[in-house]
Structure formats: structure tokens, C-alpha cells
DRENTOR-599799 format. One record per residue (C-alpha): x, y, z. Coordinates in pm, whole numbers, plus 50000, padded with zeros to 5 digits. Example, Ala and Ser with C-alpha at 12.3 -4.5 7.8 and 13.67 -1.06 7.14 Angstrom:
<sites>
SITE / px / py / pz
SITE / 51230 / 49550 / 50780
SITE / 51367 / 49894 / 50714
</sites>
This chain:
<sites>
SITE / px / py / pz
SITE / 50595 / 84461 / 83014
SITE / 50443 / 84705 / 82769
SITE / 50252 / 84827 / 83090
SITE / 50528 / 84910 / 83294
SITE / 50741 / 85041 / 83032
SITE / 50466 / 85276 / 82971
SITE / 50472 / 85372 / 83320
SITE / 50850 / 85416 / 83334
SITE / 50824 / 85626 / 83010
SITE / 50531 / 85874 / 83208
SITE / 50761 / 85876 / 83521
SITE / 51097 / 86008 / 83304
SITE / 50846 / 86290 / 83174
SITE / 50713 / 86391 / 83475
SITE / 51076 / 86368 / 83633
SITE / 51188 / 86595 / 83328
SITE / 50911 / 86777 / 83386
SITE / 50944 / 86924 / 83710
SITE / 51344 / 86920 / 83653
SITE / 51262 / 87221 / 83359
SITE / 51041 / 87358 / 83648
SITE / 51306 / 87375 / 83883
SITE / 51557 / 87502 / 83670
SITE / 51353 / 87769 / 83552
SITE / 51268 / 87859 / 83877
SITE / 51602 / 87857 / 84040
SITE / 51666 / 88094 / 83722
SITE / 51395 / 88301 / 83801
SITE / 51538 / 88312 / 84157
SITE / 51871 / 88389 / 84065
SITE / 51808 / 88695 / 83842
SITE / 51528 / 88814 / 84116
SITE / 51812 / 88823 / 84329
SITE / 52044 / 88924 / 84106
SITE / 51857 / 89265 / 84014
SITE / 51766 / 89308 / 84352
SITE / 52108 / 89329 / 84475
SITE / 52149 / 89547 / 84114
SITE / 51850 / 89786 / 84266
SITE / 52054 / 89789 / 84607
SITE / 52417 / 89917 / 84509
SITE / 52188 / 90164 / 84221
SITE / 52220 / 90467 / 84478
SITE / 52555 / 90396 / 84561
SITE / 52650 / 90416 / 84188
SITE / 52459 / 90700 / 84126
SITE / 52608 / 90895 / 84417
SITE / 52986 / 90785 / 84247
SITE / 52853 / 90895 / 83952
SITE / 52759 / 91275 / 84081
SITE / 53048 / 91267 / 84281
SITE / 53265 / 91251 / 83905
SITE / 53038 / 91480 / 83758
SITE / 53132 / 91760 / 84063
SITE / 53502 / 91668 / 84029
SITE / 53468 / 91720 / 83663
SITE / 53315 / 92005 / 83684
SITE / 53560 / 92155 / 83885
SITE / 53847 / 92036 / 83675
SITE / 53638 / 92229 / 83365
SITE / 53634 / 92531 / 83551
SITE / 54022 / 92525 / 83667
SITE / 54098 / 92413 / 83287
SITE / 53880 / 92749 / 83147
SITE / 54062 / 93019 / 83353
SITE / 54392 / 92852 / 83439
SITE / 54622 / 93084 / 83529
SITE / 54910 / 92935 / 83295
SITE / 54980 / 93084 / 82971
SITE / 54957 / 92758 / 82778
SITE / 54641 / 92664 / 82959
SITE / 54462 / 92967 / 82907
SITE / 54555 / 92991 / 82555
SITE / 54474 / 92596 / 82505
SITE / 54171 / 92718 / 82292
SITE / 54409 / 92958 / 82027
SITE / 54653 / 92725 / 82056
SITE / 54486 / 92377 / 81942
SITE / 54235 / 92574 / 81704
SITE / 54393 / 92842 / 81528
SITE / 54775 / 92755 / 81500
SITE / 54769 / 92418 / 81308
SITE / 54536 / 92608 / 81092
SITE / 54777 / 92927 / 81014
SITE / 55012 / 92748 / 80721
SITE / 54657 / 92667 / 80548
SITE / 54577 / 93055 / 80504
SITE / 54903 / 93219 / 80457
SITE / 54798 / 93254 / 80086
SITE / 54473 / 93408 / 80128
SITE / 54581 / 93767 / 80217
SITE / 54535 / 94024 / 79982
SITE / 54844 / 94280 / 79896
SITE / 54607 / 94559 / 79951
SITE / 54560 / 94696 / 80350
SITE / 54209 / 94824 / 80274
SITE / 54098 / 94534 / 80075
SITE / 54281 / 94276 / 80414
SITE / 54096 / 94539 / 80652
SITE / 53722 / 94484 / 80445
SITE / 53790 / 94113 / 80492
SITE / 53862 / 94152 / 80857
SITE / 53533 / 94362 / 80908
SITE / 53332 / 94137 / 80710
SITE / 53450 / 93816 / 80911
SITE / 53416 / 94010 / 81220
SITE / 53038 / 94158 / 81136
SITE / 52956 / 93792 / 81004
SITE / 53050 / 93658 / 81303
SITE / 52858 / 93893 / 81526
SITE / 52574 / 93837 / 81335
SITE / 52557 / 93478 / 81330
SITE / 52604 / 93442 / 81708
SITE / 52838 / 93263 / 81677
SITE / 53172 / 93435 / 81767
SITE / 53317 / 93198 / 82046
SITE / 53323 / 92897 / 81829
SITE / 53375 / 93092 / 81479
SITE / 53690 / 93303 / 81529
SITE / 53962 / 92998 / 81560
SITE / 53888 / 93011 / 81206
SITE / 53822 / 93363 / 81134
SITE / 53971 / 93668 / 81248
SITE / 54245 / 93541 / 81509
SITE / 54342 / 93327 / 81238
SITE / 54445 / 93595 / 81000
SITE / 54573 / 93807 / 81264
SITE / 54788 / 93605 / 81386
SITE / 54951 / 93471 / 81056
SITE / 54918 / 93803 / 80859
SITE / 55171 / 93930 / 80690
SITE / 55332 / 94232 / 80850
SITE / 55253 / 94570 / 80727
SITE / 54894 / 94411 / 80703
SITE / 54940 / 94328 / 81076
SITE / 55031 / 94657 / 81210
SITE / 54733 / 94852 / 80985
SITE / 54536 / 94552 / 81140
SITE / 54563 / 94588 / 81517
SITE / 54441 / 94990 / 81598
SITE / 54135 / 94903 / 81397
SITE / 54073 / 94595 / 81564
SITE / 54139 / 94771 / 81911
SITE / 53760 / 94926 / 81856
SITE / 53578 / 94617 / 81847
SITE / 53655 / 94590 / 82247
SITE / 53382 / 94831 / 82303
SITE / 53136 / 94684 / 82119
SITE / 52824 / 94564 / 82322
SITE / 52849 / 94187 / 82251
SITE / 53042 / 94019 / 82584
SITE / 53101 / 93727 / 82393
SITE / 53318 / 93933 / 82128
SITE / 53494 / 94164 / 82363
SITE / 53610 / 93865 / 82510
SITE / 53749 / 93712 / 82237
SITE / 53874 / 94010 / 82087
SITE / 54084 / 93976 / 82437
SITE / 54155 / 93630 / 82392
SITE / 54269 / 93693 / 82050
SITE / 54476 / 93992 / 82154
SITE / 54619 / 93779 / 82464
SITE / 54712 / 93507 / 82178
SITE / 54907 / 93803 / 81988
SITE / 55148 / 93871 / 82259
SITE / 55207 / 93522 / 82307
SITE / 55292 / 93457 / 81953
SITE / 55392 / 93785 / 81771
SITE / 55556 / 93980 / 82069
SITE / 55779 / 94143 / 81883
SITE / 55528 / 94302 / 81645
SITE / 55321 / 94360 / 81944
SITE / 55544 / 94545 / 82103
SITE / 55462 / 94872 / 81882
SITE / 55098 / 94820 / 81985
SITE / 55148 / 94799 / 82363
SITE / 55036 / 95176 / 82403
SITE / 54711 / 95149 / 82259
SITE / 54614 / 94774 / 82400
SITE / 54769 / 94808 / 82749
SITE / 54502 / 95135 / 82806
SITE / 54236 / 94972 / 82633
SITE / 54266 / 94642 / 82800
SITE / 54272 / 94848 / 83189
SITE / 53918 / 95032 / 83060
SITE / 53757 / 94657 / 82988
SITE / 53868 / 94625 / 83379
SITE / 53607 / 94781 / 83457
SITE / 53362 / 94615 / 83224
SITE / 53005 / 94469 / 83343
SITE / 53037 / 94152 / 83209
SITE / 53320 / 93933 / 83472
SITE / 53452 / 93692 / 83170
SITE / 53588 / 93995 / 83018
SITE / 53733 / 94112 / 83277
SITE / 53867 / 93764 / 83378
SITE / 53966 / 93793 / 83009
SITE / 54153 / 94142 / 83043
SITE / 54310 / 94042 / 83419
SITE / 54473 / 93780 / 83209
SITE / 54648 / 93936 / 82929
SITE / 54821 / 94230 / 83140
SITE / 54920 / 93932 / 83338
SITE / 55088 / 93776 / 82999
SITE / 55226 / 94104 / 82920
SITE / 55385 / 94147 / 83226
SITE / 55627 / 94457 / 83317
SITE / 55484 / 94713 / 83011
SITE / 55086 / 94711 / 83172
SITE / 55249 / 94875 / 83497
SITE / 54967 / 95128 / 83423
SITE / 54712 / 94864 / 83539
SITE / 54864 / 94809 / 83861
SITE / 54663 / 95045 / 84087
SITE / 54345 / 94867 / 83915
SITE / 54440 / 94525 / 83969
SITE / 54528 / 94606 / 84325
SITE / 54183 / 94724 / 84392
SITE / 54043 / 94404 / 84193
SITE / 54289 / 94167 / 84389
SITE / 54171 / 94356 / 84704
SITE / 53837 / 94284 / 84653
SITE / 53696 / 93947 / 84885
SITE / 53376 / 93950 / 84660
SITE / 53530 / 94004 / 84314
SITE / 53572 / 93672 / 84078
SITE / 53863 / 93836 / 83915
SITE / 54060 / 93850 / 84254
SITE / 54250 / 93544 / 84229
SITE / 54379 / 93641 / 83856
SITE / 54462 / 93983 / 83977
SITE / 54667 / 93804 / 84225
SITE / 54879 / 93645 / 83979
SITE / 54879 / 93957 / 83763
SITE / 55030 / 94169 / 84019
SITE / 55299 / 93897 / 84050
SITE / 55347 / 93936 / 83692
SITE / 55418 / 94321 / 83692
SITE / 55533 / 94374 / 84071
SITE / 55834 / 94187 / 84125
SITE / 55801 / 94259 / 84506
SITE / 55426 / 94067 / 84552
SITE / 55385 / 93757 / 84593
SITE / 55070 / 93606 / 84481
SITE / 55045 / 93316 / 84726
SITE / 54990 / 93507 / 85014
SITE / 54661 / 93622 / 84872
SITE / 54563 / 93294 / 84732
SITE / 54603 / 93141 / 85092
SITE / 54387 / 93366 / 85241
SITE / 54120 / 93346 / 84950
SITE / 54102 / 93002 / 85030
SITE / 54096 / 93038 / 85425
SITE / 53836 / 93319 / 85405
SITE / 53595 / 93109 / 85210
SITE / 53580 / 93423 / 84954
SITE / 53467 / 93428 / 84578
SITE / 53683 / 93177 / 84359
SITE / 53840 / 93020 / 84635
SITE / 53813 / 92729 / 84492
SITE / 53993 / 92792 / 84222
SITE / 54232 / 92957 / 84419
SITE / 54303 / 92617 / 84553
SITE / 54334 / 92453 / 84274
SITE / 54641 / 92699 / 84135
SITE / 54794 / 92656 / 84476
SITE / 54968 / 92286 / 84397
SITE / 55102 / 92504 / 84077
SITE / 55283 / 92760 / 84286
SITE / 55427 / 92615 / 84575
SITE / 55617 / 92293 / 84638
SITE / 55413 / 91943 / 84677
SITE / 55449 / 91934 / 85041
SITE / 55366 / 92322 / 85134
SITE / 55037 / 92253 / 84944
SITE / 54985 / 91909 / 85086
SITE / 55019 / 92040 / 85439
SITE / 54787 / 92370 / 85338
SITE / 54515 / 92216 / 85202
SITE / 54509 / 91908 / 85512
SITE / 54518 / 92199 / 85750
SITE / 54195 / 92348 / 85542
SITE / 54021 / 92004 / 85547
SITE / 54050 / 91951 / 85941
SITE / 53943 / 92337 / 85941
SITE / 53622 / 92329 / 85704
SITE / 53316 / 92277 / 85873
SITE / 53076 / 92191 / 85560
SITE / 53067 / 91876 / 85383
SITE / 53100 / 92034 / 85051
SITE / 53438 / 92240 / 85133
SITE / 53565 / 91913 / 85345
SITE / 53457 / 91711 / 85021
SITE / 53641 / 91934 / 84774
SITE / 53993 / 91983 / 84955
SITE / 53966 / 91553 / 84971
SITE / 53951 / 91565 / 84587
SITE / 54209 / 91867 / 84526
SITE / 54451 / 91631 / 84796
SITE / 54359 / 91320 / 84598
SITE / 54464 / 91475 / 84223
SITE / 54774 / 91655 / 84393
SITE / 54916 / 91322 / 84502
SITE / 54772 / 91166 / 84165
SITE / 54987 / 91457 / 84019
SITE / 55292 / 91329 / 84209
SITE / 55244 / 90965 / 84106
SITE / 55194 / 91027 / 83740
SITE / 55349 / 91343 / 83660
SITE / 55284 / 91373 / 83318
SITE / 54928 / 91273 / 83325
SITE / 54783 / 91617 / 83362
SITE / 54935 / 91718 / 83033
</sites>
């Protein structure tokens, strides 16, 4: 009896034995297979994945020179507006000792490198909040730093002027004579974000820069110029007879510089359906995978638009 319980006993081990065996190996099997199906779909997430970093990209791009006035001011208006009421008691009675400050934040900020980031805080700031006989002293002064040899501070000295006529028009107004003139010489400017920059703000000031019309035609004219699409919508701004559209079309159809951004503003300008039927007749039409690729994604967030409109705000 003792005998064969014994042997019963060794039997239920060795039966429990190769049971843990089993198990472990069907485990084993399981998450072998398991991370080798992982290992399989791997390149097909990775080409999703660079597929949303290109359509992100893009949508950066479009977001950083959107032709909009709120869009392209997004920037001034996040940073430096909710941060005006905060300052209002910092200026000084004195012009001179307001202009010193000014210079000081200005030089700082040239000095530090660190002028695209810095200014929401600094100079735009006050500028834009100043009080107004410190204002007007303010703005011929400031006028010189757009021919300073920095690009990143010419261009925000734009941006910052472009935020001006936005929100102080009516003080601007005196100072149209001077920036108008100085804003058409930074046309012509080596570096293509300030002139971007400069395309931009005539556009925002509208019928007063009719001075810069000859030079935004000959921008807008321009295949191989990256400013051509914002000339486009700058001429529209001043010439009440052009329509921008047109151009944008053919930017697009020509394959020129920009045209994708081009577009991208299209859906903005035109009804839903013109643009849905323009940019299916450019995705039958392209004949590389890249352009057929991108007018798929522009169709697929202007119907995305449609559905949800108020998810691109």
C-alpha cells in the first residue's frame, strides 16, 4: 500500500511536472509569436508614423505663414496681449528715459540671441500697450532697427510692426508714411522670412501701401520666388480688381515654389466644393507619389474641415 502510494505520489509530480513544462512552453510560444507578429506590422507602424510626421509638418508650415491675420499674428496675439495689463505701470513719464528702456531691451535682446523668443515680453510688449505720446516718439526710432543686420530682428521688428496695425490702427495711422516705405525697401531684403514678413504687413494694411504694388507684382510674378503666394494675397488686399485665386491655381498646377502652401490657402478662399473638385483634378493630374500623396491629405483635412468645423480653431 505504502508502495503504491509512493508510486502514485511520483506519478502526480511527474504529471505536474511536465504540465509546468507545457505551460511554460506554450507561453514561450505564445509571446514568440506574439512579438513576431509585433516585428511584422513594426514597418507598417513606422511608415504611419512618418506619414503624421509629413502631415504635421506641413500643417506647421501652413500654421507659420498663414495668410490670415489672426493666424499670422497667433504668436503676438497669445504671447504679448494677455501680458499688456501686467506692464501698463512700468512706463516712465519721461520719452527719453521710455526710449533708453526700449534701446536697452532691444540691444539686450540682440545680444543674447535671443530675439524671436524674447520680444513677446520685451519690446512689442511695451509698444503695443504704451501710453500715447510715448507711442508716437516710439515708432520713427524703432523704424531704424529694420536695417539692422540681424534677420531674426528685422523680422520681428516686422512682426511687431504688423501687430501695431492690427491693434493700434488708429495711432498707426500717423506712422503709415514712414513704415509703408520702409517696409517696400525690406522687399527687397536677402533674407526670404523677412520678406515673407514685409509681404504680409502691406497685405494687413491694405489700401494705404498702394506704393508697394508695382513690387509685389513683380514678387507675385515671380514662379521661383517663396514670397509669391503672399504677394498674391497682398495684391488682393490693395487692388480691388485682382483676384488672388487665379494665381494660387496656377502656383499649384505649375508645380512652382510654395505651391504647396498655395494649396493649402485654397480651401480658405473658395467654396468647399470649387476646392474639392480643384485639388481631385490635381491628384488624377500629379504624376509623383509625393504630390499625389499630399493633395490625398489636403482632400482628407478639407472634408475633416467640413465634418468638424470648428476643429481647426
Amino acid at each position: 500500500m505504502n508502495a503504491t502510494h509512493w508510486k502514485f505520489q511520483f506519478g502526480l509530480g511527474w504529471a505536474a511536472y511536465w504540465i509546468l513544462v507545457c505551460a511554460l512552453a506554450l507561453g514561450w510560444f505564445r509571446a514568440h509569436t506574439q512579438a513576431v507578429h509585433d516585428l511584422e506590422r513594426l514597418p507598417t507602424e513606422i511608415a504611419v508614423m512618418d506619414e503624421q510626421i509629413v502631415v504635421l509638418t506641413d500643417q506647421i508650415e501652413v500654421n507659420r505663414y498663414y495668410p490670415d491675420l489672426v493666424s499670422s499674428l497667433r504668436i503676438t496675439a497669445q504671447n504679448v496681449i494677455p501680458r499688456v495689463y501686467l506692464r501698463k505701470r512700468d512706463f516712465p513719464e519721461s520719452t527719453e528715459v521710455f526710449l533708453q528702456q526700449l534701446e536697452a531691451i532691444r540691444e539686450h535682446e540682440r545680444a543674447s540671441r535671443v530675439f524671436r523668443t524674447g520680444f513677446a515680453f520685451g519690446l512689442a510688449c511695451q509698444l503695443i500697450s504704451a501710453p500715447e505720446h510715448l507711442f508716437h516718439e516710439a515708432i520713427p526710432r524703432s523704424l531704424e532697427y529694420l536695417e539692422v543686420p540681424e534677420d531674426t530682428v528685422r523680422e520681428e521688428m516686422i512682426r511687431t510692426f504688423h501687430a501695431l496695425v492690427v491693434y493700434r490702427p488708429e495711432q498707426m495711422q500717423t506712422h503709415l508714411s514712414l513704415l509703408v516705405p520702409a517696409l517696400v525697401e525690406r522687399l527687397k531684403d536677402n533674407n526670404k522670412l523677412v520678406r515673407i514678413a514685409a509681404v504680409q504687413a502691406l497685405e494687413s494694411i491694405g489700401l494705404q501701401a498702394r506704393i508697394a504694388l508695382s513690387d509685389l507684382q513683380e514678387i507675385e510674378a515671380n514662379d521661383d520666388d517663396p514670397a509669391a503666394v503672399f504677394a498674391a494675397l497682398a495684391i488682393e488686399a490693395i487692388d480691388v480688381d485682382y483676384q488672388a485665386v487665379a494665381r494660387l491655381k496656377q502656383l499649384v498646377r505649375n508645380r512652382k515654389s510654395n505651391w504647396e502652401l498655395a494649396a493649402a490657402i485654397l480651401p480658405e478662399r473658395v467654396s468647399a466644393p470649387e476646392a474639392e473638385a480643384f485639388l481631385k483634378e490635381q491628384l488624377v493630374e500629379a504624376t509623383h507619389d509625393q504630390d499625389r500623396q499630399f493633395f490625398a491629405r489636403t482632400l482628407s483635412q478639407l472634408k475633416r474641415r467640413q465634418m468638424f468645423p470648428g476643429e481647426a480653431e
